[in-house]
Backbone bond lengths (Angstrom), bond angles and torsions (degrees), N, CA, C in turn:
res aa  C-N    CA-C-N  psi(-1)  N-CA   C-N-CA  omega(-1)  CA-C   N-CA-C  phi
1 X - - - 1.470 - - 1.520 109.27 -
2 X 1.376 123.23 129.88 1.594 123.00 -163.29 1.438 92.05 -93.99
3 X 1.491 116.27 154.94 1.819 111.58 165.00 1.166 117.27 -68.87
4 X 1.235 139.58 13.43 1.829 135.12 140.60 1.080 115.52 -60.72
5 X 1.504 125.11 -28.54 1.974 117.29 -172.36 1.207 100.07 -97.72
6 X 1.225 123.62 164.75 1.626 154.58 175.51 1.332 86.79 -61.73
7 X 1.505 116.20 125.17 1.030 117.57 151.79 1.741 118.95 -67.72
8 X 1.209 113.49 -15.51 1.651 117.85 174.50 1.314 116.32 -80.04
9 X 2.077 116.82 -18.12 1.228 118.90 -171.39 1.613 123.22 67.69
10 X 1.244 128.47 -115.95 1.430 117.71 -161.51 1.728 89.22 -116.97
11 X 1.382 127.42 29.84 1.260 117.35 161.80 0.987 143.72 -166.26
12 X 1.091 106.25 54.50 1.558 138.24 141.17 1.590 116.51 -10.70
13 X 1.712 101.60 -63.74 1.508 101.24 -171.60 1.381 104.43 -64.57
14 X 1.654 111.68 -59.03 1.851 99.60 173.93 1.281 118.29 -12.68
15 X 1.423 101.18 -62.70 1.604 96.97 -162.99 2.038 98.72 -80.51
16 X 1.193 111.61 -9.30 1.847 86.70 160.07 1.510 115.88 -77.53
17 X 1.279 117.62 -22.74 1.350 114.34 -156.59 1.604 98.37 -79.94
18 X 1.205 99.43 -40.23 2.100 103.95 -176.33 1.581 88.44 -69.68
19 X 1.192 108.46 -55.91 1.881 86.74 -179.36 1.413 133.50 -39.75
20 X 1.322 107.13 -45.99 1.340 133.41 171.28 1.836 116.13 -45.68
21 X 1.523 93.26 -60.00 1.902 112.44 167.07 1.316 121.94 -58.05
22 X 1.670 117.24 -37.35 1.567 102.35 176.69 1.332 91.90 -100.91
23 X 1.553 133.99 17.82 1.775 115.93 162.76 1.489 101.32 -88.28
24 X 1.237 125.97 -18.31 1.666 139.41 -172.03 1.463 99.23 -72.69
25 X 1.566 109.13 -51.22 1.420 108.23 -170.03 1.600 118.86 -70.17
26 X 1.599 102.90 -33.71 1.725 101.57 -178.30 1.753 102.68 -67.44
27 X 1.692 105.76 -39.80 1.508 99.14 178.26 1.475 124.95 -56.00
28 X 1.175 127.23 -25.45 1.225 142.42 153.74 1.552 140.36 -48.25
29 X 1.230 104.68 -25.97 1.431 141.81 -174.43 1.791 97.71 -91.54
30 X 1.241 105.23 -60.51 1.799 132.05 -174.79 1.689 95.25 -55.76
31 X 1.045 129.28 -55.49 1.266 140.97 172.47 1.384 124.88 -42.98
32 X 1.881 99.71 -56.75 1.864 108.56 -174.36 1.642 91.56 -87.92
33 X 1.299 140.37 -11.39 1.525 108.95 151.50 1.251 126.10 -81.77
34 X 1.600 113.87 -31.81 1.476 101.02 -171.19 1.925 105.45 -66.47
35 X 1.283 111.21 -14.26 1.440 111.40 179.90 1.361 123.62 -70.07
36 X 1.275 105.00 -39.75 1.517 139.43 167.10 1.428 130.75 -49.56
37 X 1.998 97.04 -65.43 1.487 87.83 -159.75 2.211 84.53 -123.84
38 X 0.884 102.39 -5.98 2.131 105.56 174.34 1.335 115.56 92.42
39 X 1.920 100.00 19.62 1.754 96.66 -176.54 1.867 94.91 -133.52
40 X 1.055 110.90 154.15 1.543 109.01 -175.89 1.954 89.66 -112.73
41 X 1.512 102.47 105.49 1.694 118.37 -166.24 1.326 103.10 -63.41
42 X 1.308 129.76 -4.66 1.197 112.31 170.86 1.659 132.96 -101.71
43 X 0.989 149.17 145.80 1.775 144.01 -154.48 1.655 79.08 -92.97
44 X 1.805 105.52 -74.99 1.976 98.60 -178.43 1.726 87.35 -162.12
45 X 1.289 105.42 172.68 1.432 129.91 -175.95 0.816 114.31 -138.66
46 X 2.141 119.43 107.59 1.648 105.69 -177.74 1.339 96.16 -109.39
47 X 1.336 111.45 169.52 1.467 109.43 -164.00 1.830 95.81 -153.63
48 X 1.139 116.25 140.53 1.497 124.67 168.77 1.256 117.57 -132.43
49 X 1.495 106.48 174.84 1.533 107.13 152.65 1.540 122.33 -128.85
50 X 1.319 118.68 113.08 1.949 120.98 -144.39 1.517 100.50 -47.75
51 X 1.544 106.21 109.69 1.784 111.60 154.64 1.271 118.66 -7.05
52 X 1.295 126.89 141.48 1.283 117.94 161.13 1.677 133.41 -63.15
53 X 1.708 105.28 -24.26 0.823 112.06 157.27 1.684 134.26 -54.99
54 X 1.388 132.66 -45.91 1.065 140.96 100.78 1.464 126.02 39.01
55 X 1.335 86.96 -90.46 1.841 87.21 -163.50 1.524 88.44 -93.49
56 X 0.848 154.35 -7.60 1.492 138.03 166.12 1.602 114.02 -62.50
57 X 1.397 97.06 -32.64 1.691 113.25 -173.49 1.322 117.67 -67.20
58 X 1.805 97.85 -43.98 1.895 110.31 154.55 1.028 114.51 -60.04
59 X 1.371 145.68 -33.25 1.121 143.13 178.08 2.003 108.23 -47.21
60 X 1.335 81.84 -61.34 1.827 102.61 -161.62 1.896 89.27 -65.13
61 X 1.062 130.16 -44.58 1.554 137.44 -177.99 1.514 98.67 -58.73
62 X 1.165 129.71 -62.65 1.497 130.29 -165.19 1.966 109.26 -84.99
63 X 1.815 96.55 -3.28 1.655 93.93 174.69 1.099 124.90 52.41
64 X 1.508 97.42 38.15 2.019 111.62 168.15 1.508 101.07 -122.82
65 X 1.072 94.37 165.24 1.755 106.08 172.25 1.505 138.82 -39.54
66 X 1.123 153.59 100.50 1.148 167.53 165.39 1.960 89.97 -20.15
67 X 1.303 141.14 38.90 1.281 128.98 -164.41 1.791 106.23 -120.21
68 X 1.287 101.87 174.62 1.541 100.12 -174.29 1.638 114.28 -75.37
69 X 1.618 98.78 -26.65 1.567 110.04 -170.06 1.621 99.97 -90.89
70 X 1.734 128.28 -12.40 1.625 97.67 167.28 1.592 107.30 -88.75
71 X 1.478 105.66 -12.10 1.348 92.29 163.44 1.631 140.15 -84.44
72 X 1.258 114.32 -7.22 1.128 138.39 156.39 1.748 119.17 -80.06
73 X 0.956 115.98 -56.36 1.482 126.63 -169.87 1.511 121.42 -100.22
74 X 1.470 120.11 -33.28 1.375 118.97 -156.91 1.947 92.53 -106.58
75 X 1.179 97.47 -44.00 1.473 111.65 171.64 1.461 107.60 -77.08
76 X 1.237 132.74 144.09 1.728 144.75 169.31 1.361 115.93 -127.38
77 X 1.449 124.20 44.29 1.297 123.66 179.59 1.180 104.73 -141.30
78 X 1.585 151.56 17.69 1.357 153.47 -173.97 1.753 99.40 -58.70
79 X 1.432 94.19 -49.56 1.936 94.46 -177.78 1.666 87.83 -102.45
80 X 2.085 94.62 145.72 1.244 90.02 176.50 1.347 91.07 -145.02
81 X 1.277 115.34 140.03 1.730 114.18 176.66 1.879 109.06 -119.62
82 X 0.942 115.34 165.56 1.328 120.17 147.99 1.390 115.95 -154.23
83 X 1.484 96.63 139.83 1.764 99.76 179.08 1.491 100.63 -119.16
84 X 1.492 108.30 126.07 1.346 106.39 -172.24 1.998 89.97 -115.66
85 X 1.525 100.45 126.53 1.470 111.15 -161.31 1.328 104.02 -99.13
86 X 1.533 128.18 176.74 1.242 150.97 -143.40 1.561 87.81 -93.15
87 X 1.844 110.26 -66.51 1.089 137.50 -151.06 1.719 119.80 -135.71
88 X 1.222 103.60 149.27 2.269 96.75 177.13 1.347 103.39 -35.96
89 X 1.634 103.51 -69.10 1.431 91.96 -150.58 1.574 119.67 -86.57
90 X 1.500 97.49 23.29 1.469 97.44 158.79 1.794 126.20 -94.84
91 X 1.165 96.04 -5.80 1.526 119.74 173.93 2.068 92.49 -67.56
92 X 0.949 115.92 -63.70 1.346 120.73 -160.69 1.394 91.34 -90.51
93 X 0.935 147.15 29.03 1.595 139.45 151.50 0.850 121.34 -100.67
94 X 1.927 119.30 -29.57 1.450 127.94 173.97 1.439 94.32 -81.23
95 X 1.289 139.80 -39.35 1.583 139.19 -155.28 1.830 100.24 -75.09
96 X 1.047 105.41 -33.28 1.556 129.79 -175.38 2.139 98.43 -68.71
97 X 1.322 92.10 -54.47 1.866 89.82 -160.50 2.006 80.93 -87.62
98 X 1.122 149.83 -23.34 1.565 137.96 -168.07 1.547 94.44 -68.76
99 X 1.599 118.42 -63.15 1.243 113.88 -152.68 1.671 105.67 -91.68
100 X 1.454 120.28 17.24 0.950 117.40 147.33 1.870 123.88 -102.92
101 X 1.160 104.38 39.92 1.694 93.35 -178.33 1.298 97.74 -118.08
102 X 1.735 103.24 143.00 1.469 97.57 -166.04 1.374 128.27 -71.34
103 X 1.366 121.95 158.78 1.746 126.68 179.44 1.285 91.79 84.59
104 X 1.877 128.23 28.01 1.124 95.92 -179.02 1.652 90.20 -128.59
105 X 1.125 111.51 148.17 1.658 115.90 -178.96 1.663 114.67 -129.70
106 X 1.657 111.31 134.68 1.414 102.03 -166.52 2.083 107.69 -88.56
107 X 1.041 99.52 133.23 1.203 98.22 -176.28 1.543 135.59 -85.03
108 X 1.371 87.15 -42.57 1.855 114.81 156.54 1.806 105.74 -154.91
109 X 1.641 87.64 148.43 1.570 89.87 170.44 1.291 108.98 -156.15
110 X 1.136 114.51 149.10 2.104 127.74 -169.35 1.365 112.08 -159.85
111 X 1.520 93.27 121.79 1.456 118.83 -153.17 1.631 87.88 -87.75
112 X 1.336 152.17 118.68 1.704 138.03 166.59 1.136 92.51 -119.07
113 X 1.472 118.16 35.64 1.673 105.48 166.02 1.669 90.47 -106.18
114 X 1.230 115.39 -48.42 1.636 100.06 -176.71 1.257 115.88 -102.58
115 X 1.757 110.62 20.88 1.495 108.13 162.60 1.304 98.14 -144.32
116 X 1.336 130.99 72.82 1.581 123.19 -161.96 1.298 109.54 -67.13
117 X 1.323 130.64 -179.92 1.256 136.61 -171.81 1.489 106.04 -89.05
118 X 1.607 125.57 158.73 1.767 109.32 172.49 1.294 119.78 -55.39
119 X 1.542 136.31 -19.55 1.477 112.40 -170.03 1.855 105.73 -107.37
120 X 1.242 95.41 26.06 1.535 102.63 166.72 1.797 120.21 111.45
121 X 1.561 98.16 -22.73 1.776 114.47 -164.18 1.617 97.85 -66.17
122 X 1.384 97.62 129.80 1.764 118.56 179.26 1.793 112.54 -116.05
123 X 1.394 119.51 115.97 1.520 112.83 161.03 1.284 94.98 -167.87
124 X 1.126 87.42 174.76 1.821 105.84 169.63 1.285 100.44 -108.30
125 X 1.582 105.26 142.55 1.290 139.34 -173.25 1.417 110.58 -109.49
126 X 1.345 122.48 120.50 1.582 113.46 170.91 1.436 103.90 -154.29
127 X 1.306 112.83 123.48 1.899 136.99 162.94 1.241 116.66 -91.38
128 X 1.381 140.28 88.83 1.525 153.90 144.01 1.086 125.96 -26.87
129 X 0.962 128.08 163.07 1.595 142.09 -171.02 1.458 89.52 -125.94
130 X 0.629 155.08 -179.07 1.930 159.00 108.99 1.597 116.73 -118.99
131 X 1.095 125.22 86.41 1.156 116.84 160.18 1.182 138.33 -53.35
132 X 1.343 134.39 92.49 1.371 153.21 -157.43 1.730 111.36 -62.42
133 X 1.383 111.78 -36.13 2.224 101.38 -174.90 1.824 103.46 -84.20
134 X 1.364 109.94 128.51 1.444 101.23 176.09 1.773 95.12 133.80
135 X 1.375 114.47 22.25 1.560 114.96 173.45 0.994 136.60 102.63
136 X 1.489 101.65 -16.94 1.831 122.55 149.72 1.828 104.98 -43.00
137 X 1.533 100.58 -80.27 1.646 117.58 -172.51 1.295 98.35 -114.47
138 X 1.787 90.78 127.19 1.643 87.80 163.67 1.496 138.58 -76.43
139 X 1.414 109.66 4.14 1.034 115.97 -168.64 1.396 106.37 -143.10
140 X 1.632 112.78 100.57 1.341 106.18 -159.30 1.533 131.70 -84.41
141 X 1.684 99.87 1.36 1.440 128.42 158.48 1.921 114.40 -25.71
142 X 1.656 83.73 -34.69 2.060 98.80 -143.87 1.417 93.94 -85.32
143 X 1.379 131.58 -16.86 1.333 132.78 168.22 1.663 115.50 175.07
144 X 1.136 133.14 134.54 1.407 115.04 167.75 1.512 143.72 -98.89
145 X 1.325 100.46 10.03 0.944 118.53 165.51 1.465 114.66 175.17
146 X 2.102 133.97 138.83 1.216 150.90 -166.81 1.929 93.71 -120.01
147 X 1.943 81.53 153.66 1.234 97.02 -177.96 1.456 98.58 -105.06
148 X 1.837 107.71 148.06 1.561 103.65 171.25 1.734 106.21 -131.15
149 X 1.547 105.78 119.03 1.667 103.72 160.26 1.681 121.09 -80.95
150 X 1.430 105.92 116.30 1.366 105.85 170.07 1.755 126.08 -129.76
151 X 1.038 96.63 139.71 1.723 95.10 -147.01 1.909 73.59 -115.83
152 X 1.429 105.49 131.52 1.324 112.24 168.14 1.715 110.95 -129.90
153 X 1.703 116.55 128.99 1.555 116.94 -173.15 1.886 105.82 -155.55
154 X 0.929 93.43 169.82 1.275 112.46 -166.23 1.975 104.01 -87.56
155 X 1.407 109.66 143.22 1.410 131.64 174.03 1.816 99.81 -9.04
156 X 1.923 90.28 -77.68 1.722 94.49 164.29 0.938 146.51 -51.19
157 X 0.806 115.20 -41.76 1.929 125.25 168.51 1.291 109.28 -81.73
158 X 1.135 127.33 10.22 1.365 118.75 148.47 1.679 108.65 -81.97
159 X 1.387 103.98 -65.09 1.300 114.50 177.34 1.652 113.33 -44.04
160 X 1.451 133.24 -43.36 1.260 114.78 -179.92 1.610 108.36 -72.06
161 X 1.637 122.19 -36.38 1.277 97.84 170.48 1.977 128.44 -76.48
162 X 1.117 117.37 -23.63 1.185 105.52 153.78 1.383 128.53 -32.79
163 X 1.731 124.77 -34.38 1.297 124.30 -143.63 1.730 80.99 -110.00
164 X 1.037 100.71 -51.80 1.902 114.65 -176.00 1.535 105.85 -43.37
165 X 1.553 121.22 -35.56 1.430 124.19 -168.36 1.646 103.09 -85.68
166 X 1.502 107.61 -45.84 1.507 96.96 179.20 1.444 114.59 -58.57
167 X 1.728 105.34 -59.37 1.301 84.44 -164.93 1.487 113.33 -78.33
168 X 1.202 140.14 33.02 1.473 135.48 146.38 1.484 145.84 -72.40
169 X 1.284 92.36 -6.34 1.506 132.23 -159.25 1.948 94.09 -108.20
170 X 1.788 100.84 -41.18 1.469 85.93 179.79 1.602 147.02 -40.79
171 X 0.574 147.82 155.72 1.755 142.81 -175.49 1.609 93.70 -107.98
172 X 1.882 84.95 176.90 1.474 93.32 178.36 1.301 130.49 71.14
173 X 1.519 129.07 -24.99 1.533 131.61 -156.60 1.733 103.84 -95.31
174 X 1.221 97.96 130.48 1.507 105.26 -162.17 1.899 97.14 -91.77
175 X 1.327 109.85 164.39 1.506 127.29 -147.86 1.913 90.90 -71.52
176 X 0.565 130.68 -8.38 1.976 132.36 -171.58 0.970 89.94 -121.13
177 X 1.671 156.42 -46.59 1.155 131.51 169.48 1.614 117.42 -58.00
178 X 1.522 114.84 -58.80 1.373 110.29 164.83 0.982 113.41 -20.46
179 X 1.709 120.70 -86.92 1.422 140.32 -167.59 1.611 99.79 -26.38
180 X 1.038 144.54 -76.05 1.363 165.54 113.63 1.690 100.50 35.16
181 X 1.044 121.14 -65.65 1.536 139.29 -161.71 1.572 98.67 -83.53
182 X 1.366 113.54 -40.93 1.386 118.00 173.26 1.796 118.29 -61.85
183 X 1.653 104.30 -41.34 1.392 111.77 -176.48 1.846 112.06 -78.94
184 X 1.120 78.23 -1.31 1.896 80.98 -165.71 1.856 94.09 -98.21
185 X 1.044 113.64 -47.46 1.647 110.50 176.74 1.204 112.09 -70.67
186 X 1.686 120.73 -25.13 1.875 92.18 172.62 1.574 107.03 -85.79
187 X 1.407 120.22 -17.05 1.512 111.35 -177.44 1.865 88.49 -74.64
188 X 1.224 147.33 -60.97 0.924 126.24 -164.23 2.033 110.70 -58.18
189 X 1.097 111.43 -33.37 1.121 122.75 177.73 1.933 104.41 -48.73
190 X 1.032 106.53 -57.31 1.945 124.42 174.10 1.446 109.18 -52.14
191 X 1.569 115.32 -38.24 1.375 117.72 -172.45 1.357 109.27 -72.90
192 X 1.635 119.33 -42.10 1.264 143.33 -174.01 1.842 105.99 -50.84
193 X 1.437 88.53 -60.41 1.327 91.86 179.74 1.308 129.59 -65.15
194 X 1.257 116.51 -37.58 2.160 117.34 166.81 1.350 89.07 -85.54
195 X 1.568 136.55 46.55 1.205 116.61 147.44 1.992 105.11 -110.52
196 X 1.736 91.89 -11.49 1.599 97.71 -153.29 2.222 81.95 -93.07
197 X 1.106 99.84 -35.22 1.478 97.39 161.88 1.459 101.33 -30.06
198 X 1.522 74.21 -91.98 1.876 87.37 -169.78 1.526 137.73 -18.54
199 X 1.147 82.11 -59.70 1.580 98.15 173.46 1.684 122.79 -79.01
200 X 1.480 109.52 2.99 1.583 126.03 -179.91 1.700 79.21 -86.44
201 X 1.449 116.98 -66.13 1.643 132.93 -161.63 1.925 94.84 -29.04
202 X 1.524 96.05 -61.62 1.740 111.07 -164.60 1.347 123.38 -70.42
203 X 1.485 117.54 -1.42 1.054 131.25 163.14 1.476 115.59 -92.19
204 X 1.180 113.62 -41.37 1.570 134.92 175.44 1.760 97.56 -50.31
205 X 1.040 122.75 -65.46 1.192 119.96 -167.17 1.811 106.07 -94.81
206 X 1.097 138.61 7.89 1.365 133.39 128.86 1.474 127.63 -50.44
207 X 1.270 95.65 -72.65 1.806 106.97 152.61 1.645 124.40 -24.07
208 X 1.492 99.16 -51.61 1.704 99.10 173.92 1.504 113.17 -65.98
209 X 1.693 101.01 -50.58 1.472 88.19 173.38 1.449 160.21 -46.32
């Protein structure tokens, strides 16, 4: 495949149209709470589909083929969403209504909110199946099924990994400052989290009221 062609080949749109369907479904979701409970659970949801530049680069990193099918098949991140939520248990309400919509199959999933990782990072992890014949694509020739990465987390845990990614990337930082920089983001990372408690608790009992 030369770097003039799509590394996706002839389907591209597939993968807009499933993008399009599970952006329909979270909007849908966003809707029957704000109707419900008077808060729209989500902060925002950005969503892409990986550059070509991008996934060729995974390609060359993971030392598979520059082809349409590791980018389709071997790779599972072409669609990528994240919904970064109000509250916990709005994290598991969207994770709850995604991997129940039909033609859809979970492929892998990892909870690091109630098993976080060692240096503090909390989300839910989820890889889709989407089965494409059945009203997705009308024409089921065009693919039969797209992969979707969707990473769902809370206000905070967005914000600590935002902060965790830059400064990891920094240069220059000598091994005791690191060390240092490392201990300070998972204790802030710990604080974050009995704050998202907390504030799950104070909603909980607003709600009752």
């Amino acid at each position: 495949m030369s770097e003039s062609e799509s590394i996706y080949g002839p389907y591209r749109p597939v993968l807009e149209k499933v993008q399009s369907y599970l952006m329909d479904e979270i909007s849908m979701v966003r809707q029957n709470v704000s109707r419900e409970n008077g808060y729209d659970p989500v902060e925002h949801c950005p969503t892409r589909i990986k550059g070509e530049d991008s996934m060729r680069e995974k390609c060359r990193r993971q030392n598979i083929p520059e082809t349409t099918y590791s980018a389709l098949e071997t790779i599972h991140d072409a669609i990528g969403i994240r919904i970064v939520c109000a509250f916990l248990n709005d994290v598991y309400l969207f994770r709850d209504h995604l991997v129940s919509l039909p033609d859809t199959e979970i492929v892998q999933e990892k909870d690091y909110i109630r098993h976080a990782k060692p240096n503090g990072y909390r989300s839910y992890h989820l890889i889709l199946k989407i089965h494409t014949p059945g009203g997705l694509v009308n024409d089921v020739d065009q693919k039969p099924h797209v992969y979707a990465e969707i990473q769902l987390r809370t206000i905070s845990m967005d914000t600590w990994a935002a902060l965790e990614h830059h400064l990891k990337y920094k240069k220059n930082i000598s091994g005791s400052n690191q060390e240092l920089i490392v201990e300070e983001l998972k204790r802030c990372a710990d604080e974050l989290a009995s704050t998202d408690v907390s504030m799950q608790t104070i909603r909980d009992m607003i709600h009752e009221l």
